[in-house]
mmCIF file as Biopython writes it, N, C-alpha, C and O atoms, coordinates in Angstrom:
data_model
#
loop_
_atom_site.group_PDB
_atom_site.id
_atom_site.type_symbol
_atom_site.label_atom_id
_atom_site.label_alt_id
_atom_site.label_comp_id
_atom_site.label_asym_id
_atom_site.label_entity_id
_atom_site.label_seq_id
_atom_site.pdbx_PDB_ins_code
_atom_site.Cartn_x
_atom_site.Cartn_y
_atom_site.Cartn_z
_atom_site.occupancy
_atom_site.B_iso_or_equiv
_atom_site.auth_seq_id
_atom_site.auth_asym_id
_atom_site.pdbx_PDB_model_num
ATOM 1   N N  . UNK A ? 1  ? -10.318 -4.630 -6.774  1.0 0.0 1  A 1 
ATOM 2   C CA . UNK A ? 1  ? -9.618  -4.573 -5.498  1.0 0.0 1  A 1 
ATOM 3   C C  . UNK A ? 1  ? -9.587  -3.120 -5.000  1.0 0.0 1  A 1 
ATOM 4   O O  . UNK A ? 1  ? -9.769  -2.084 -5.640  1.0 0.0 1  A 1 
ATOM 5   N N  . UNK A ? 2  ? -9.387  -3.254 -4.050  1.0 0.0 2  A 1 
ATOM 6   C CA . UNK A ? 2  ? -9.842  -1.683 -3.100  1.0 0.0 2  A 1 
ATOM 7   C C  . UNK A ? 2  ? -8.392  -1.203 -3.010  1.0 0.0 2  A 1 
ATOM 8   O O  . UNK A ? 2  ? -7.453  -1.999 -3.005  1.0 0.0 2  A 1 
ATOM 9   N N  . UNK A ? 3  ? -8.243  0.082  -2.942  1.0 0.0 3  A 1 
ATOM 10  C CA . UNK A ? 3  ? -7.088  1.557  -3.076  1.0 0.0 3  A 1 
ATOM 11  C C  . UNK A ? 3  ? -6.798  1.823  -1.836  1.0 0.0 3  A 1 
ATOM 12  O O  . UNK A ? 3  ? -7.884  2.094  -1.324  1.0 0.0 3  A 1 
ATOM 13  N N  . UNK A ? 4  ? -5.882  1.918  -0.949  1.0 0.0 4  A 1 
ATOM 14  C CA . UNK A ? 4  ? -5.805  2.848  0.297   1.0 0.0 4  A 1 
ATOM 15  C C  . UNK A ? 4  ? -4.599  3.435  0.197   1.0 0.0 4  A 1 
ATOM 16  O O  . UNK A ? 4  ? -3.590  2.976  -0.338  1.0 0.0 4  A 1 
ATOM 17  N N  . UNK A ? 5  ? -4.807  4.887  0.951   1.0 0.0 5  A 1 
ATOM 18  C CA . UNK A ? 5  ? -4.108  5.648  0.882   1.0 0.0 5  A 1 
ATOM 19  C C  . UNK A ? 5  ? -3.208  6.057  2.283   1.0 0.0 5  A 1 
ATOM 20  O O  . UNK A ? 5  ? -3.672  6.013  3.422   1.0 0.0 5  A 1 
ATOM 21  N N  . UNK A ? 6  ? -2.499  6.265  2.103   1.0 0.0 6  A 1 
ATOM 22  C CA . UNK A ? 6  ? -1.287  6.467  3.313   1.0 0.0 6  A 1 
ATOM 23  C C  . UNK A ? 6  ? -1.869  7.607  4.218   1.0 0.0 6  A 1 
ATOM 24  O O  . UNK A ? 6  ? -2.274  8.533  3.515   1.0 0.0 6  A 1 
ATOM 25  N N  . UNK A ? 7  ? -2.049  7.845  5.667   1.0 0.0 7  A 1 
ATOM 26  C CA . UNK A ? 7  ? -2.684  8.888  5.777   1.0 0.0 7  A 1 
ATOM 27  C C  . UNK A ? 7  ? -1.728  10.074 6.125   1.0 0.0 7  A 1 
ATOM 28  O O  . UNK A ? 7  ? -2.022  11.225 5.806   1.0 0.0 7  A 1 
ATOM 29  N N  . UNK A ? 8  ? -0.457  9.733  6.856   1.0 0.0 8  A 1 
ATOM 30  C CA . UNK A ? 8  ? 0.512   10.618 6.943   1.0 0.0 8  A 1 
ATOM 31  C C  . UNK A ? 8  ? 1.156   11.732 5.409   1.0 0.0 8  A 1 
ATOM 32  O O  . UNK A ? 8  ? 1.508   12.906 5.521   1.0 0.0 8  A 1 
ATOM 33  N N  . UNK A ? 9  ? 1.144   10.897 4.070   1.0 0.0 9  A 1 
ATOM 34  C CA . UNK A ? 9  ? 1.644   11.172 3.203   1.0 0.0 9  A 1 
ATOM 35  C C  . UNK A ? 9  ? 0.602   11.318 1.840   1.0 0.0 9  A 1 
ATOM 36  O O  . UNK A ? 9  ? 1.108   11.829 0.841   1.0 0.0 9  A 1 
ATOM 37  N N  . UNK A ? 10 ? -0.211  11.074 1.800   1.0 0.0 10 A 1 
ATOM 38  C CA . UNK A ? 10 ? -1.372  10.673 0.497   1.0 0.0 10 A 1 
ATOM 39  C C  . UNK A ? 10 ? -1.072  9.442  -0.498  1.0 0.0 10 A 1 
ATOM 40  O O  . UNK A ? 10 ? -1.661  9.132  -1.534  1.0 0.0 10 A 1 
ATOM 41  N N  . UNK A ? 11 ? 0.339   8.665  0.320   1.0 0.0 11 A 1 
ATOM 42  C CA . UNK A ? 11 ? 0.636   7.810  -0.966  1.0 0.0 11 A 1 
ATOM 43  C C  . UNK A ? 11 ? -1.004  7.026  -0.981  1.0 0.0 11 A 1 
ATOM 44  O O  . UNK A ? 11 ? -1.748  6.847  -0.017  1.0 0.0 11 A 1 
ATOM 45  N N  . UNK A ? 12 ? -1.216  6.672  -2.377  1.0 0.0 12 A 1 
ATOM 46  C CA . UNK A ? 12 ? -1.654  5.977  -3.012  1.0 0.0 12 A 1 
ATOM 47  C C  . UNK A ? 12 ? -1.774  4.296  -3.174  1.0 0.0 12 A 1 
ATOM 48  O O  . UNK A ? 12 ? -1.677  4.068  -4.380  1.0 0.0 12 A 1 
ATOM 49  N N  . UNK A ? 13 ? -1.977  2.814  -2.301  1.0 0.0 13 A 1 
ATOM 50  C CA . UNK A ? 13 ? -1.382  2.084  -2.899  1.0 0.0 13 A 1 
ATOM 51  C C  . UNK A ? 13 ? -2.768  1.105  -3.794  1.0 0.0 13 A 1 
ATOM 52  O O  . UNK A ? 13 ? -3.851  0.666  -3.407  1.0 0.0 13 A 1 
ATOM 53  N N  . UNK A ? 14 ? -2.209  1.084  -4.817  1.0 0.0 14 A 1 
ATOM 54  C CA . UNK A ? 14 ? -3.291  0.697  -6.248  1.0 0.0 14 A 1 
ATOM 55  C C  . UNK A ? 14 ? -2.784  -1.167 -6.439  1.0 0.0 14 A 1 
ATOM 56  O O  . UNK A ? 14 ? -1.709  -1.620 -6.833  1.0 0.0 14 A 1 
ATOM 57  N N  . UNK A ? 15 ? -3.932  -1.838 -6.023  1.0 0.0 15 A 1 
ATOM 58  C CA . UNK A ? 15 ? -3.206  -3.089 -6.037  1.0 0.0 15 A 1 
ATOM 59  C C  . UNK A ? 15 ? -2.629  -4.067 -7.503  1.0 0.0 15 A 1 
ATOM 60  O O  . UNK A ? 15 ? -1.854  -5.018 -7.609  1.0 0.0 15 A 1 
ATOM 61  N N  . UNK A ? 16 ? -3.683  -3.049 -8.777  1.0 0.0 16 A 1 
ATOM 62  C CA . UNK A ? 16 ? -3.447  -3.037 -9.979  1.0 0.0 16 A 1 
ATOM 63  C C  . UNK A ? 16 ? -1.864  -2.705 -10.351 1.0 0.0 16 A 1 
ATOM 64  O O  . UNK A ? 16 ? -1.393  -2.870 -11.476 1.0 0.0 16 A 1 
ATOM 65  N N  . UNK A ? 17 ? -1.169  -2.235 -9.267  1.0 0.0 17 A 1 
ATOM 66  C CA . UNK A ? 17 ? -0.187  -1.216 -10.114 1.0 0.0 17 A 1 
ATOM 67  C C  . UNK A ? 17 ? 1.329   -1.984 -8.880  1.0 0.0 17 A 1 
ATOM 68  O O  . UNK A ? 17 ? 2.523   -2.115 -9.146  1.0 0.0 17 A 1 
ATOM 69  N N  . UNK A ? 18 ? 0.557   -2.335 -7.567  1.0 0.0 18 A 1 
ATOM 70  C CA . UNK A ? 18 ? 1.574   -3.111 -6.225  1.0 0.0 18 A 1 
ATOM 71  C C  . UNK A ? 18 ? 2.567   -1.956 -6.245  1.0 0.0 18 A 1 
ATOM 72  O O  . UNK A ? 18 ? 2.460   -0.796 -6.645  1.0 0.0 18 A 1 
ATOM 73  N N  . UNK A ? 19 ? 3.492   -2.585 -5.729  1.0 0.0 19 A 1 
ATOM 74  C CA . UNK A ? 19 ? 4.887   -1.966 -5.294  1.0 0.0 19 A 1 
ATOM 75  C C  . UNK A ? 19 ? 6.315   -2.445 -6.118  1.0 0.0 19 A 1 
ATOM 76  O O  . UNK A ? 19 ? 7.411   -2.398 -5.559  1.0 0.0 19 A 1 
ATOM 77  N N  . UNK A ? 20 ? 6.162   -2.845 -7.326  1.0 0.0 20 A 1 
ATOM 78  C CA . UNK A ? 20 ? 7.064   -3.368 -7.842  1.0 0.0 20 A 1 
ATOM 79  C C  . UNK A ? 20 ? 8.791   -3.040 -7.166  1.0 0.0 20 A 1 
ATOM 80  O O  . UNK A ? 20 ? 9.631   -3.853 -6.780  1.0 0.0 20 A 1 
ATOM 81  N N  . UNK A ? 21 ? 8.859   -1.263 -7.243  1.0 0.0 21 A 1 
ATOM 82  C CA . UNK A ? 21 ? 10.180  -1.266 -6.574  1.0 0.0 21 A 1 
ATOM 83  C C  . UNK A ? 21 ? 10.697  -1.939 -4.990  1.0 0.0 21 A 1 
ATOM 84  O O  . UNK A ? 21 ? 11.828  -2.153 -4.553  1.0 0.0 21 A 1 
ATOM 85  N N  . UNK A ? 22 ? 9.464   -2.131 -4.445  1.0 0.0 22 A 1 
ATOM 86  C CA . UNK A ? 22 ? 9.968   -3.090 -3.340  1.0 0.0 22 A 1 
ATOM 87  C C  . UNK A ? 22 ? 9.684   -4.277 -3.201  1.0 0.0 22 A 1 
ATOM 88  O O  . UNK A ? 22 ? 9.823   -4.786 -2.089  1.0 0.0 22 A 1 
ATOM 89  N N  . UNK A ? 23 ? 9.183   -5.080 -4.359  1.0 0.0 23 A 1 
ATOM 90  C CA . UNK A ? 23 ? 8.904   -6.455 -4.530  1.0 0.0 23 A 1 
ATOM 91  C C  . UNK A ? 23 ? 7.986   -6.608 -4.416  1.0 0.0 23 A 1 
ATOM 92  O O  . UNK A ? 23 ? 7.827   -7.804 -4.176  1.0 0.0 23 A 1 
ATOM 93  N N  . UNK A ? 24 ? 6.777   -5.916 -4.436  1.0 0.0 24 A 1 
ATOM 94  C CA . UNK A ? 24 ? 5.415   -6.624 -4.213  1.0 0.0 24 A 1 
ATOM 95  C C  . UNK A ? 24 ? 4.603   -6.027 -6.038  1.0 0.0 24 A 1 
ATOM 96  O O  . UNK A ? 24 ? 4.405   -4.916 -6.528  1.0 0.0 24 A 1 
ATOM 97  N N  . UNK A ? 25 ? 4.299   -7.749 -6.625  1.0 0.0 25 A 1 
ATOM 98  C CA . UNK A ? 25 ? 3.879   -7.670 -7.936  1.0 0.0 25 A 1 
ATOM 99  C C  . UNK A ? 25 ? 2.460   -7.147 -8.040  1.0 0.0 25 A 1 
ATOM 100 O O  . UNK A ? 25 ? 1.739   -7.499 -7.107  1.0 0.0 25 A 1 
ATOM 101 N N  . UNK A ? 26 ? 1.873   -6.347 -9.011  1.0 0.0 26 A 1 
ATOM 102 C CA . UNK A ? 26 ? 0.788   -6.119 -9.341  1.0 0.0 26 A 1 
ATOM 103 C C  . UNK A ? 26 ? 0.242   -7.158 -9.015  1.0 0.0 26 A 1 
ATOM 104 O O  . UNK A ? 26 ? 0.709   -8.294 -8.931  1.0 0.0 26 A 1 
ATOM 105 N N  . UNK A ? 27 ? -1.003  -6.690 -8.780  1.0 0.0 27 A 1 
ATOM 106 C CA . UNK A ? 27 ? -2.115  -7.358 -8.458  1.0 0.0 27 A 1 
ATOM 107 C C  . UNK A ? 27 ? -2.254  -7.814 -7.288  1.0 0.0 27 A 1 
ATOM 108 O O  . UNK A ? 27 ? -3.347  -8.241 -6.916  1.0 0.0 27 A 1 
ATOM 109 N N  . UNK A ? 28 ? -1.275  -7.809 -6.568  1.0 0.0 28 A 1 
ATOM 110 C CA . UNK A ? 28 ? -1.701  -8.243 -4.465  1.0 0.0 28 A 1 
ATOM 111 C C  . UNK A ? 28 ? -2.549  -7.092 -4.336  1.0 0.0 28 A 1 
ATOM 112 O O  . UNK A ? 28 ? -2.279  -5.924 -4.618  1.0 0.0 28 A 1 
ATOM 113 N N  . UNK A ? 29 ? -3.792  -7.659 -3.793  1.0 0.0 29 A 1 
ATOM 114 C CA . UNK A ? 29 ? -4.450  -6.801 -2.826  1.0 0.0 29 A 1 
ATOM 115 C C  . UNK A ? 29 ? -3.265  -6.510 -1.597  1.0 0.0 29 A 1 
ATOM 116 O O  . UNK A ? 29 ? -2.181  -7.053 -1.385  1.0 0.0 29 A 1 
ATOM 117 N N  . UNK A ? 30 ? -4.088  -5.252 -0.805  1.0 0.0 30 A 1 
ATOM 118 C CA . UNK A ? 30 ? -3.578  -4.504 0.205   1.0 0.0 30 A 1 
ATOM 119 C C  . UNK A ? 30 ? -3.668  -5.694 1.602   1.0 0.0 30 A 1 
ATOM 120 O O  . UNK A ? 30 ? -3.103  -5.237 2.596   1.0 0.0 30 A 1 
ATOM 121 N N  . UNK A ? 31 ? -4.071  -6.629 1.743   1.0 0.0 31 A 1 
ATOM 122 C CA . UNK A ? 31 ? -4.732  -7.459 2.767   1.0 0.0 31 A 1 
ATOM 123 C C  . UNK A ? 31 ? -3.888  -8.205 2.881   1.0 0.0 31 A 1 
ATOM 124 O O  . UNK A ? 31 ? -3.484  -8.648 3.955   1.0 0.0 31 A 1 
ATOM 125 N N  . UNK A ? 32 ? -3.184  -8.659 1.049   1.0 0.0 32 A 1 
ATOM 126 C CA . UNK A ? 32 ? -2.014  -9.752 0.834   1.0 0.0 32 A 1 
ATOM 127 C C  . UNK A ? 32 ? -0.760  -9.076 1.304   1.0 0.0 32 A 1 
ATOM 128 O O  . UNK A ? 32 ? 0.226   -9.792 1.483   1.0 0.0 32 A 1 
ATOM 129 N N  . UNK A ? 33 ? -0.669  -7.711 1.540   1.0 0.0 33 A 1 
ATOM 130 C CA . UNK A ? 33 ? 1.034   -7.047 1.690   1.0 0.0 33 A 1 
ATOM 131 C C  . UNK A ? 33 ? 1.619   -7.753 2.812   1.0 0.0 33 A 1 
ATOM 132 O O  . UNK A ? 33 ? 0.859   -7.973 3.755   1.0 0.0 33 A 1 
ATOM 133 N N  . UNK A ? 34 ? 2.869   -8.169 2.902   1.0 0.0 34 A 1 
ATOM 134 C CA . UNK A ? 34 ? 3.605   -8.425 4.598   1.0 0.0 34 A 1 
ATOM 135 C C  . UNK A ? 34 ? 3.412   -7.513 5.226   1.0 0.0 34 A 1 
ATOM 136 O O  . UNK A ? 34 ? 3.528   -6.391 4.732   1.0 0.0 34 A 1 
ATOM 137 N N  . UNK A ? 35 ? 3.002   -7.728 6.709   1.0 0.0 35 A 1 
ATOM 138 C CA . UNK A ? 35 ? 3.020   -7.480 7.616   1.0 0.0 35 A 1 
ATOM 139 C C  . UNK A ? 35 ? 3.527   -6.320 7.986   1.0 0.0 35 A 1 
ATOM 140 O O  . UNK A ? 35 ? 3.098   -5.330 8.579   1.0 0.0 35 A 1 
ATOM 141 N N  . UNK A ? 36 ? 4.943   -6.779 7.318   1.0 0.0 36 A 1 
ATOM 142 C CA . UNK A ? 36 ? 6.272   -5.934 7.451   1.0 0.0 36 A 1 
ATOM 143 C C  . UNK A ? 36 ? 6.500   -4.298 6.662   1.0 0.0 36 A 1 
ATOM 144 O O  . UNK A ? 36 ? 7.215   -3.314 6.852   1.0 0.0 36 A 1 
ATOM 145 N N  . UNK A ? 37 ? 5.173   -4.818 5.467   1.0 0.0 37 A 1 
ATOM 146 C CA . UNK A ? 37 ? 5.434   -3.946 4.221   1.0 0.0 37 A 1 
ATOM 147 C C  . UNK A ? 37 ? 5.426   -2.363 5.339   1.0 0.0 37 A 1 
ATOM 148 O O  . UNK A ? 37 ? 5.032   -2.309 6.504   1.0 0.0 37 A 1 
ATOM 149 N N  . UNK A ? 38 ? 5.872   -1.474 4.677   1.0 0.0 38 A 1 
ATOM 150 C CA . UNK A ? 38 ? 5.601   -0.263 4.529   1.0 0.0 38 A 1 
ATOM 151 C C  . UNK A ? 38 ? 5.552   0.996  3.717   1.0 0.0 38 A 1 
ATOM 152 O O  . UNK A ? 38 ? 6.118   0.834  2.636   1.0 0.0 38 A 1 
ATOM 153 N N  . UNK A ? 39 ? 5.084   2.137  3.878   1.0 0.0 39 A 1 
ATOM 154 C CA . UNK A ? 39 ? 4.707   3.119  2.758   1.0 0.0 39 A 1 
ATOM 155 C C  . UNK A ? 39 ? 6.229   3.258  1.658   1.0 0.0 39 A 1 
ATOM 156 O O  . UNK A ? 39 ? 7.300   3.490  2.219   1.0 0.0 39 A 1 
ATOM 157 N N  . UNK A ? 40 ? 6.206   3.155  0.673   1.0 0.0 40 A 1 
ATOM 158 C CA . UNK A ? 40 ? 7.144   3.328  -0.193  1.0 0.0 40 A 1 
ATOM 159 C C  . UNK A ? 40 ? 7.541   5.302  0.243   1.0 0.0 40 A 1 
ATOM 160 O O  . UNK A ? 40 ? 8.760   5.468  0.184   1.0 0.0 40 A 1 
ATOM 161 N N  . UNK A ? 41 ? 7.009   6.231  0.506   1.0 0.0 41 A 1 
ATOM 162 C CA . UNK A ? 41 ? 7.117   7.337  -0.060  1.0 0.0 41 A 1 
ATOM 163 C C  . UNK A ? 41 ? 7.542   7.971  1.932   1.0 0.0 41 A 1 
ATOM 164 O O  . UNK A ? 41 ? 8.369   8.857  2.150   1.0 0.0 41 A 1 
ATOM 165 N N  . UNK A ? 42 ? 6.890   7.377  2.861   1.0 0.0 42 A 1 
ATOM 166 C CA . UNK A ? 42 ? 7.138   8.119  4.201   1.0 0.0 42 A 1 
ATOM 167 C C  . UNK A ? 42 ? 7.856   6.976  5.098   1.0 0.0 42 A 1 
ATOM 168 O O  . UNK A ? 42 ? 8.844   7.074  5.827   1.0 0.0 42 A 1 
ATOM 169 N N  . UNK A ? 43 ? 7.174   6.048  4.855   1.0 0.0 43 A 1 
ATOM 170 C CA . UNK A ? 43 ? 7.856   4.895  6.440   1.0 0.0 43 A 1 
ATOM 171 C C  . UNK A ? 43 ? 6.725   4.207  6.673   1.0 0.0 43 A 1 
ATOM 172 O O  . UNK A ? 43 ? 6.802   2.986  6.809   1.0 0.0 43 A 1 
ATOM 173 N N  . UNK A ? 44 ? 5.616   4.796  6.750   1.0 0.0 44 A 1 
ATOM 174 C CA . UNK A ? 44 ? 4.182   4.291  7.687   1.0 0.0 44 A 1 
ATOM 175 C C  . UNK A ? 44 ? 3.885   2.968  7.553   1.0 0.0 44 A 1 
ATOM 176 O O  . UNK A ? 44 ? 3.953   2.422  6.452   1.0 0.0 44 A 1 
ATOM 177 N N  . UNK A ? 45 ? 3.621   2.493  8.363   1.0 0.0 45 A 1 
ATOM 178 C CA . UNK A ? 45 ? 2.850   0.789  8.407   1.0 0.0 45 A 1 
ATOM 179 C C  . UNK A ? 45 ? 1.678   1.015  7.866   1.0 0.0 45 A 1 
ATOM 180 O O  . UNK A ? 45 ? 1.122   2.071  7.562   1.0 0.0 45 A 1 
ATOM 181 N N  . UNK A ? 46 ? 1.244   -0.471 7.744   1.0 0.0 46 A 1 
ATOM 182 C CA . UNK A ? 46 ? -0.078  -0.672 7.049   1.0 0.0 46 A 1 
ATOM 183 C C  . UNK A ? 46 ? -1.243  -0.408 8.165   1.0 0.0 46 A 1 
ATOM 184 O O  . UNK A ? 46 ? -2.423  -0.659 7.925   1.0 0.0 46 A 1 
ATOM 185 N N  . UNK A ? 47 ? -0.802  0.108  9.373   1.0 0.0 47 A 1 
ATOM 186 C CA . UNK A ? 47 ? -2.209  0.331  10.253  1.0 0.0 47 A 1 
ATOM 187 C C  . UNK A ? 47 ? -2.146  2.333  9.550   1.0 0.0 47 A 1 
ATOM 188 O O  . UNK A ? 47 ? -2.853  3.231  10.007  1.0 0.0 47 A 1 
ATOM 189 N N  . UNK A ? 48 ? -1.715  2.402  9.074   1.0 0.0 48 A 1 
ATOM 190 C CA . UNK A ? 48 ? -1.578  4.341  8.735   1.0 0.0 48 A 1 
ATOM 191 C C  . UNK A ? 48 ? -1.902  4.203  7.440   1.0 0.0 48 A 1 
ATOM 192 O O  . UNK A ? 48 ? -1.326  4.971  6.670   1.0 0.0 48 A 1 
ATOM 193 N N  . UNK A ? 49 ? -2.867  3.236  6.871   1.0 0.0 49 A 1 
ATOM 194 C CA . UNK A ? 49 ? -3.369  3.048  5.627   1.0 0.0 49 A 1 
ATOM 195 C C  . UNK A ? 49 ? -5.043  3.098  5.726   1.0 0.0 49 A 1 
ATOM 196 O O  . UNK A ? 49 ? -5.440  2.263  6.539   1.0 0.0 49 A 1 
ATOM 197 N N  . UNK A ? 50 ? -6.061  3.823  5.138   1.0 0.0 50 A 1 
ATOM 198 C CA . UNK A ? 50 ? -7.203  3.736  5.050   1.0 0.0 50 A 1 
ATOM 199 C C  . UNK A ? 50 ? -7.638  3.839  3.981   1.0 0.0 50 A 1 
ATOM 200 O O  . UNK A ? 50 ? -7.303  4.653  3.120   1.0 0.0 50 A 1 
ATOM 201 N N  . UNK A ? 51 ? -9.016  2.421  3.882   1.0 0.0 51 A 1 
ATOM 202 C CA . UNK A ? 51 ? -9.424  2.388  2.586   1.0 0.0 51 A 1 
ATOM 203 C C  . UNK A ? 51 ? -9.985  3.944  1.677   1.0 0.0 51 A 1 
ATOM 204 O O  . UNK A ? 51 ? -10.580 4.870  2.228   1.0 0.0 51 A 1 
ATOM 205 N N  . UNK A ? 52 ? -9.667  3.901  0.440   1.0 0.0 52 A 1 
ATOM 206 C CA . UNK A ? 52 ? -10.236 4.977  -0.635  1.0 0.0 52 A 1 
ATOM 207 C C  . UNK A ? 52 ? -11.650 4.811  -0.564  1.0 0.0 52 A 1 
ATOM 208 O O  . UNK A ? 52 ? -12.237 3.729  -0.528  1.0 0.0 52 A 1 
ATOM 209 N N  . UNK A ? 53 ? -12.393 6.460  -0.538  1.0 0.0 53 A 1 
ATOM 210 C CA . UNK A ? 53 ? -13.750 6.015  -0.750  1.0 0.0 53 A 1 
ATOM 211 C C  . UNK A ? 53 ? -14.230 5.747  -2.091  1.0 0.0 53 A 1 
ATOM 212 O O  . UNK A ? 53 ? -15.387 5.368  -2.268  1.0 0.0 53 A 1 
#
């Protein structure tokens, strides 16, 4: 599964690793996040996310 990174902040999101502290379990791809999700570390939506090369 593919990595993207926050572009405002460098977060990282690793779909191996998810967002556990905000409820999203390892292993969701980035495609599966809500809508709603946003960056754990700044605020940013998932349009301020671009895939890792």
């Amino acid at each position: 599964m593919d990595k993207y990174v926050c572009d405002p902040c460098g977060y990282l999101y690793d779909p191996e690793v998810g967002d556990p502290d905000n409820g999203v379990e390892p292993g969701t791809a980035f495609a599966d996040l809500p809508e709603d999700w946003t960056c754990p570390i700044c605020g940013a939506g998932k349009d301020s996310f671009e895939k890792e090369d």
